[in-house]
N, C-alpha and C positions, 0 to 999 in steps of 0.2 A: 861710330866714328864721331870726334869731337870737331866741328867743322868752327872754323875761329878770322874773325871778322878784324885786322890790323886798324887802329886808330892812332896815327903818328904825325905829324911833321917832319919829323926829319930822316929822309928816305934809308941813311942806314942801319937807325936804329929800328926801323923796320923790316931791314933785311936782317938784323942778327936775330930780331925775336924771331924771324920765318926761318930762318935757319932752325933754331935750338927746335921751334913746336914741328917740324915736319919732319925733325930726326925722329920721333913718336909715332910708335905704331898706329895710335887711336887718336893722332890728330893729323887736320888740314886746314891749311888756312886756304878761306875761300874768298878773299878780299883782302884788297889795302882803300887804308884814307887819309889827306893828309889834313883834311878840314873839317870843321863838325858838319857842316852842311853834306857835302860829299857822303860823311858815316853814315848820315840818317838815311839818306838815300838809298844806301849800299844796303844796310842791315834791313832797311824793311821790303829791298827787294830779294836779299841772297837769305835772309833770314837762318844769319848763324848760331849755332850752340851757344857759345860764347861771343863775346866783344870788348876787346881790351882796348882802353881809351885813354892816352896821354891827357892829364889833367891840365896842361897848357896845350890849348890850340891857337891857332892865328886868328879867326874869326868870331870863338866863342870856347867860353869855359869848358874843359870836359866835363863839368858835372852838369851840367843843361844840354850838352849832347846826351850823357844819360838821362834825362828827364825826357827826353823827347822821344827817346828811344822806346823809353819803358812806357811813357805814354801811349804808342802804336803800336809795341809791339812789347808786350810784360813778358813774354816767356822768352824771351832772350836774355841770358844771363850777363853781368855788367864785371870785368875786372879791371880797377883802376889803375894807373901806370904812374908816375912821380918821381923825381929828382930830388923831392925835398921832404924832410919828416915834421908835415906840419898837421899838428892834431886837429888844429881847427876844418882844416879840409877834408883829415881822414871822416870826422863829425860830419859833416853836409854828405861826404860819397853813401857813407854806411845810410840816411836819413833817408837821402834819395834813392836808397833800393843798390846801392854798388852790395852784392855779393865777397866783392876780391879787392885787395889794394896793395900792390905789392912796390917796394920801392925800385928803382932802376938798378940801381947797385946791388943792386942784391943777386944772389947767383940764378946760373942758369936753371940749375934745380930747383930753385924757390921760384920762379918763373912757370913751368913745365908741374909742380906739386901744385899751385895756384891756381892753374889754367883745371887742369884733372879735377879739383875740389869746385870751384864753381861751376863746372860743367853737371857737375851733380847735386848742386844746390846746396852746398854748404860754405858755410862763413869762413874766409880767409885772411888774415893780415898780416902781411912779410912785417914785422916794423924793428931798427935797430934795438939792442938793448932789453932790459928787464925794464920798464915803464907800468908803476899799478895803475895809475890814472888811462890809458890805453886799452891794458888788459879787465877794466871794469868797464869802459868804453864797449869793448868788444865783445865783452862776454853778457852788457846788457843787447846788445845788437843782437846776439844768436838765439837769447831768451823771445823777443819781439818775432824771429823768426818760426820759429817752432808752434804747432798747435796746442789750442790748450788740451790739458790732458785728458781732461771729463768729455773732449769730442772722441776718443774712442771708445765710449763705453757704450754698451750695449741696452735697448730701453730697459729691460729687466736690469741689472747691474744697475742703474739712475734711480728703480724701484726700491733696491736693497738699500743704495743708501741713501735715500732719504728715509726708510723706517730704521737703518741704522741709528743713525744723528738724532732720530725723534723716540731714540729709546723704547724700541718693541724689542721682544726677545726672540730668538731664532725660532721657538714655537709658536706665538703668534704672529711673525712674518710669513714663516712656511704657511697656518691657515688661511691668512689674508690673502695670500699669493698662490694658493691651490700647490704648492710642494711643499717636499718634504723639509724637515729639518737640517738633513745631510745637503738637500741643494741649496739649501742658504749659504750655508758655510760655503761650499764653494764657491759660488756668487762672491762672500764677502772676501774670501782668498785672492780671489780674481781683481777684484775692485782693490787691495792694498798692491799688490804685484800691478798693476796696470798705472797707480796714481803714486807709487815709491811713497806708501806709508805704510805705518807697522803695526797700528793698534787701533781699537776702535776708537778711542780719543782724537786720533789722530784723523777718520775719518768724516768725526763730526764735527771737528774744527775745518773739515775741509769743505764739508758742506754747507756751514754756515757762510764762507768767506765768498763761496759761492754761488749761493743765492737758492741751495736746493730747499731750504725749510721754509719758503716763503706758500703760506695755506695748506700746511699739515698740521694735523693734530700735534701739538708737543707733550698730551699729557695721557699717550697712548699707554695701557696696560701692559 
């Protein structure tokens, strides 16, 4: 159950958001607020799923309510709420950790898709229009999100390629590495399928760029 934490001022647009999210099977809103002070309070005692926060509040910006939030409490997810399409703002939500930023206007189904994507940790933004400056905005936002690719790799697979990129051959990796020639290749299968590359070139540009050939041999047999 996605439990969701109301950030508003104005009492009925937080009854139409509590409307739309508790027609959902897999949400509840477990909280209203109509001031940032109030929020912080709320979220770090009801500690919801999510927490959707009116970027205008009376007392204090919504985006320093989400700082405060995220400060106490990171694993609360952040979805921003707005009246108005100002990039500069959606800039600071996305910086400060907002996950979601959907505009007011915008329907009940892009409210309710918003709420479900950030509840799962991924990057949303309702925003009017085809805008590329936004969409590079956003799509550097989700890259920042993600880990990098070389943490799923396995210490064997980190072995492979760095005797890849330092130019040994699948028979003397397999001796160095006590296997065979056939589990190399696999290894090295694995490492292009795991890092979305295609060729060996393409694995030793990758391990240069990040940092694997630092004290290997480069001029290995």
């Amino acid at each position: 159950m996605i439990s969701v934490l109301l950030v508003d001022d104005h009492l009925m647009v937080r009854g139409g958001i509590r409307m739309i999210l508790e027609r959902q099977p897999d949400m509840e809103v477990v909280g209203e607020a109509s001031t940032g002070v109030d929020a912080v309070a709320l979220a770090l005692r009801l500690q919801p799923t999510v927490a959707t926060i009116d970027v205008n509040l009376p007392d204090m910006d919504g985006i320093d309510v989400l700082l405060r939030i995220k400060a106490c409490a990171p694993q609360i997810r952040v979805l921003m709420l707005t009246g108005s399409s100002n990039d500069q703002c959606l800039l600071r939500a996305l910086q400060a950790g907002a996950l979601g930023y959907v505009l007011k206007e915008g329907s009940s189904t892009d409210l309710v898709r918003a709420v479900r994507a950030v509840a799962h940790g991924e990057l949303i933004v309702v925003w009017p229009g085809n805008d590329t400056s936004i969409e590079l905005l956003v799509a550097t936002a989700r890259l920042q999100l993600e880990p990098p690719r070389h943490s799923v790799l396995t210490q064997r697979e980190r072995e492979v390629l760095r005797m890849v990129a330092s130019g040994y051959s699948n028979v003397v990796m397999a001796n160095q590495l006590g296997i065979s020639a056939k589990t190399v290749d696999t290894h090295r299968t694995h490492l292009m399928e795991k890092l979305g590359l295609h060729s060996r070139a393409d694995l030793t540009r990758y391990a240069l760029q990040h940092g694997y050939l630092s004290g290997i041999d480069m001029h290995a047999g």
